[in-house]
C-alpha positions in Angstrom: -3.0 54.3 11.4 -3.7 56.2 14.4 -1.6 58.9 14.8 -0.8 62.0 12.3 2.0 63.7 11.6 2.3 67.6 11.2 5.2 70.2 10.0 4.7 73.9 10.8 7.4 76.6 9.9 9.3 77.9 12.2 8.2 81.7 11.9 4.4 80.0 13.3 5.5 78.2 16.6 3.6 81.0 18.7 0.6 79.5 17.3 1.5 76.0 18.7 -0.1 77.9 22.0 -3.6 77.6 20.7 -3.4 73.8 21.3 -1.2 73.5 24.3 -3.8 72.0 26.7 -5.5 69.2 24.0 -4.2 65.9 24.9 -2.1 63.3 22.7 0.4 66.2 21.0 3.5 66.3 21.1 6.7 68.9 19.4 10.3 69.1 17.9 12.4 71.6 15.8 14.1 70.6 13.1 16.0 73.2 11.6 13.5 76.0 10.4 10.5 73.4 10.8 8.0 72.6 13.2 6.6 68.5 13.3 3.8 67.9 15.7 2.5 64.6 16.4 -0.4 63.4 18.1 -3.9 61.1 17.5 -6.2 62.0 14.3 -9.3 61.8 16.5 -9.1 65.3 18.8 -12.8 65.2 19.2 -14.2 69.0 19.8 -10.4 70.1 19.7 -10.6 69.3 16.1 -10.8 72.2 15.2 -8.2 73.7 16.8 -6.1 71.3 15.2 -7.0 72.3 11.7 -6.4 75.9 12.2 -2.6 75.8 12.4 -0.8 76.8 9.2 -0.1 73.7 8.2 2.6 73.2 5.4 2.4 69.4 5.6 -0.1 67.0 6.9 0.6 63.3 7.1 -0.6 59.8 8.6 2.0 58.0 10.7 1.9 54.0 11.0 2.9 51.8 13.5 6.5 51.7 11.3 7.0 55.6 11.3 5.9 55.4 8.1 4.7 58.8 6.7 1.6 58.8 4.6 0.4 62.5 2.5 -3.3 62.8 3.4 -5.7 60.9 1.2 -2.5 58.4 -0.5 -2.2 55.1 0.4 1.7 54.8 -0.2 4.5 56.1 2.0 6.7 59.3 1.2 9.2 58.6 3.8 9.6 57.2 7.6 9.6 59.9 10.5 12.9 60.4 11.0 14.2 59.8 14.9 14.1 62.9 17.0 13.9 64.5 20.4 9.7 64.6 21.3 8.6 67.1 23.8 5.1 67.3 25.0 3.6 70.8 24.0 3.7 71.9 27.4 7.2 71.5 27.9 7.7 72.9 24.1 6.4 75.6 24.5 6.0 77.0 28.1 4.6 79.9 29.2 4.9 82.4 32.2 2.1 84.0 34.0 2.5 87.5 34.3 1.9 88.2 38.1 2.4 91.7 38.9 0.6 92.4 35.0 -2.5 94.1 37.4 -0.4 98.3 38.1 -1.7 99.7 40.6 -4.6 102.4 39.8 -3.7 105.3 39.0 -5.1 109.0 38.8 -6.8 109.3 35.8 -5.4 111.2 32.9 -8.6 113.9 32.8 -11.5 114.3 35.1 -13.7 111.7 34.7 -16.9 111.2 35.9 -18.9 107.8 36.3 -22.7 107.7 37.1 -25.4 104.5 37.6 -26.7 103.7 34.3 -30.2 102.2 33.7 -29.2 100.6 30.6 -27.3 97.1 30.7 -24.5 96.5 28.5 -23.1 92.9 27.7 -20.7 92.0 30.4 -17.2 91.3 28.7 -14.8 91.1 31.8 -14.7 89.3 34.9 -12.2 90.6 38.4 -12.6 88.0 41.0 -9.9 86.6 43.6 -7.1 83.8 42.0 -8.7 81.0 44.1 -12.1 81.3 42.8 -10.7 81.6 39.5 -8.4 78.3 40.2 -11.1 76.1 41.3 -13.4 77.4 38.3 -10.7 76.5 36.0 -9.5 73.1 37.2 -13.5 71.8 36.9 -14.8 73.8 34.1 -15.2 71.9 30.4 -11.9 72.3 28.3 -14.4 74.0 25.8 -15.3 76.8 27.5 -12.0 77.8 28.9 -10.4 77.8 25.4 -12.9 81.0 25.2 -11.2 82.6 28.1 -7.9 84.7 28.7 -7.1 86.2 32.0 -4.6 88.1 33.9 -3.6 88.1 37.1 -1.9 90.6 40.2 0.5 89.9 43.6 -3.0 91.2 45.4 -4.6 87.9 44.3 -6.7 89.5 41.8 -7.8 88.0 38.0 -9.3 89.7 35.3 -11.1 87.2 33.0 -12.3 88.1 29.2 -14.0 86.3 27.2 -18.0 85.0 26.3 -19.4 83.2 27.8 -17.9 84.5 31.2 -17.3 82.2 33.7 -20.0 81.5 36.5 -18.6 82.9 40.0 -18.7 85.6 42.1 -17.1 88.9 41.1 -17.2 92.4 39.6 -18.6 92.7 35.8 -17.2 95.4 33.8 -19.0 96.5 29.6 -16.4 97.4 26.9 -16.3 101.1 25.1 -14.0 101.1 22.7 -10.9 100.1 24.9 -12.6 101.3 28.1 -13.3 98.9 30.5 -16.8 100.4 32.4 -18.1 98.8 36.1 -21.2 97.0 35.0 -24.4 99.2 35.9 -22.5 102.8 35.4 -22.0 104.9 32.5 -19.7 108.2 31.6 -21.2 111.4 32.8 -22.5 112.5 30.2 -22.3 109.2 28.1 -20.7 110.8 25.1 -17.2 111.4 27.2 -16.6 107.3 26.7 -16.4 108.4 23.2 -14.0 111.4 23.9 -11.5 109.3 26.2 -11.2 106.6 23.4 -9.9 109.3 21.3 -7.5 110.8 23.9 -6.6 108.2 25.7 -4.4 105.8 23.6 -1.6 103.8 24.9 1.0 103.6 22.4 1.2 99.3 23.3 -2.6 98.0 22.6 -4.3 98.3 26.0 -7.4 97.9 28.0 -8.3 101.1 30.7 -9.7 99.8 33.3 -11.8 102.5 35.2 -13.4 101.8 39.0 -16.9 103.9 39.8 -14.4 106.6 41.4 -13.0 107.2 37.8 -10.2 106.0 38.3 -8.0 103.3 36.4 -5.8 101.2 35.6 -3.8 100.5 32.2 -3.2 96.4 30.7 -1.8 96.1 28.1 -3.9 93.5 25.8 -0.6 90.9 25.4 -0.6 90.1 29.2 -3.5 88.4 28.9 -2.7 84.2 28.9 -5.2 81.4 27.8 -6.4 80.1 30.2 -4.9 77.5 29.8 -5.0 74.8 33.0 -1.1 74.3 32.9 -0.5 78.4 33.1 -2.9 78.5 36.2 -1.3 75.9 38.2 2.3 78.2 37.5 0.6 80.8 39.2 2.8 81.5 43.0 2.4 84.8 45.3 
């Protein structure tokens, strides 16, 4: 026995997402459930496996024989039905456009060069950069990694570690998105803005060193996932 046998309910499919890109898997509905099947060995993706809400777990034989984890005699055989690969399950649209253009902000604002480093925690580079980063880069670290991306060509990347190529780093305040090596003038107005500015949908405010900005909301933001990069067209 090689292969094991999953059932989800229905109200969980969005979480079927988290383990779109690990290989072997596959999906069907069957009424208000979920079965996933794939191998029992996922290797690092293990544990992305295990972190489904799983309401039944089972080992499946070369008859279709289901077997509860840890018995050694069959419940029932997997009944026939219509296998999809995850990717065709459940597939997802890229956004483009989900970059507005800046806008004015809401109240002056003020940014200055900053002697004190902050932890980078987003990444803007161009989509082909981004592409080629993506289509060589270890499935571990992308799994880490969401992104969004504009017509002009542009991603935004979050995530730790960031991915190694060229672009603009920006340090998180709050829900303020800061150009890396600048602060708020004064520094306490970061504070202030986090209280006034709140979009009603969960955002990110991504301000440029002229103080200007640009709202995204937090949901845009795809795995990054190598399947929802290569659906990417301008």
């Amino acid at each position: 026995m090689n292969m094991r046998a999953l059932v989800l309910e229905l109200k969980y499919q969005d979480q079927i997402g988290n383990i779109r890109a690990v290989e072997g898997w596959s999906a069907c509905r069957q009424d208000e459930l979920i079965w996933l099947k794939g191998p029992l060995d996922n290797k690092h993706n293990q544990v992305l496996i295990d972190s489904l809400p799983i309401l039944a777990s089972y080992k499946l034989d070369g008859q279709n024989r289901l077997f509860p984890d840890g018995k050694l005699t069959p419940v029932a055989l997997l009944e026939v039905m219509e296998w999809k690969t995850l990717t065709e399950f459940m597939p997802l649209e890229m956004p483009v456009s989900a970059i507005p253009a800046q806008q004015a902000p809401l109240m002056p604002v003020n940014l200055l060069r900053s002697q004190n480093p902050y932890p980078a925690y987003a990444l803007q580079t161009n989509f082909m950069a981004w592409k080629k980063y993506v289509d060589g880069a270890p499935q571990i670290r992308l799994q880490k990694l969401k992104f969004v991306v504009s017509t002009a060509q542009e991603v935004l990347i979050i995530g730790d570690p960031l991915p190694p190529i060229p672009g603009k780093t920006f340090w998180l305040n709050g829900n303020l998105l800061v150009p890396a090596g600048y602060n708020f003038d004064p520094p306490f107005l970061g504070n202030l803005l986090n209280q006034k500015l709140k979009p009603i949908i969960p955002s990110y405010i991504l301000f440029n060193e002229s103080g200007r900005q640009n709202t995204i909301a937090i949901d845009l933001f795809k795995p990054a996932d190598r399947a929802v990069v290569r659906q990417v067209s301008f």
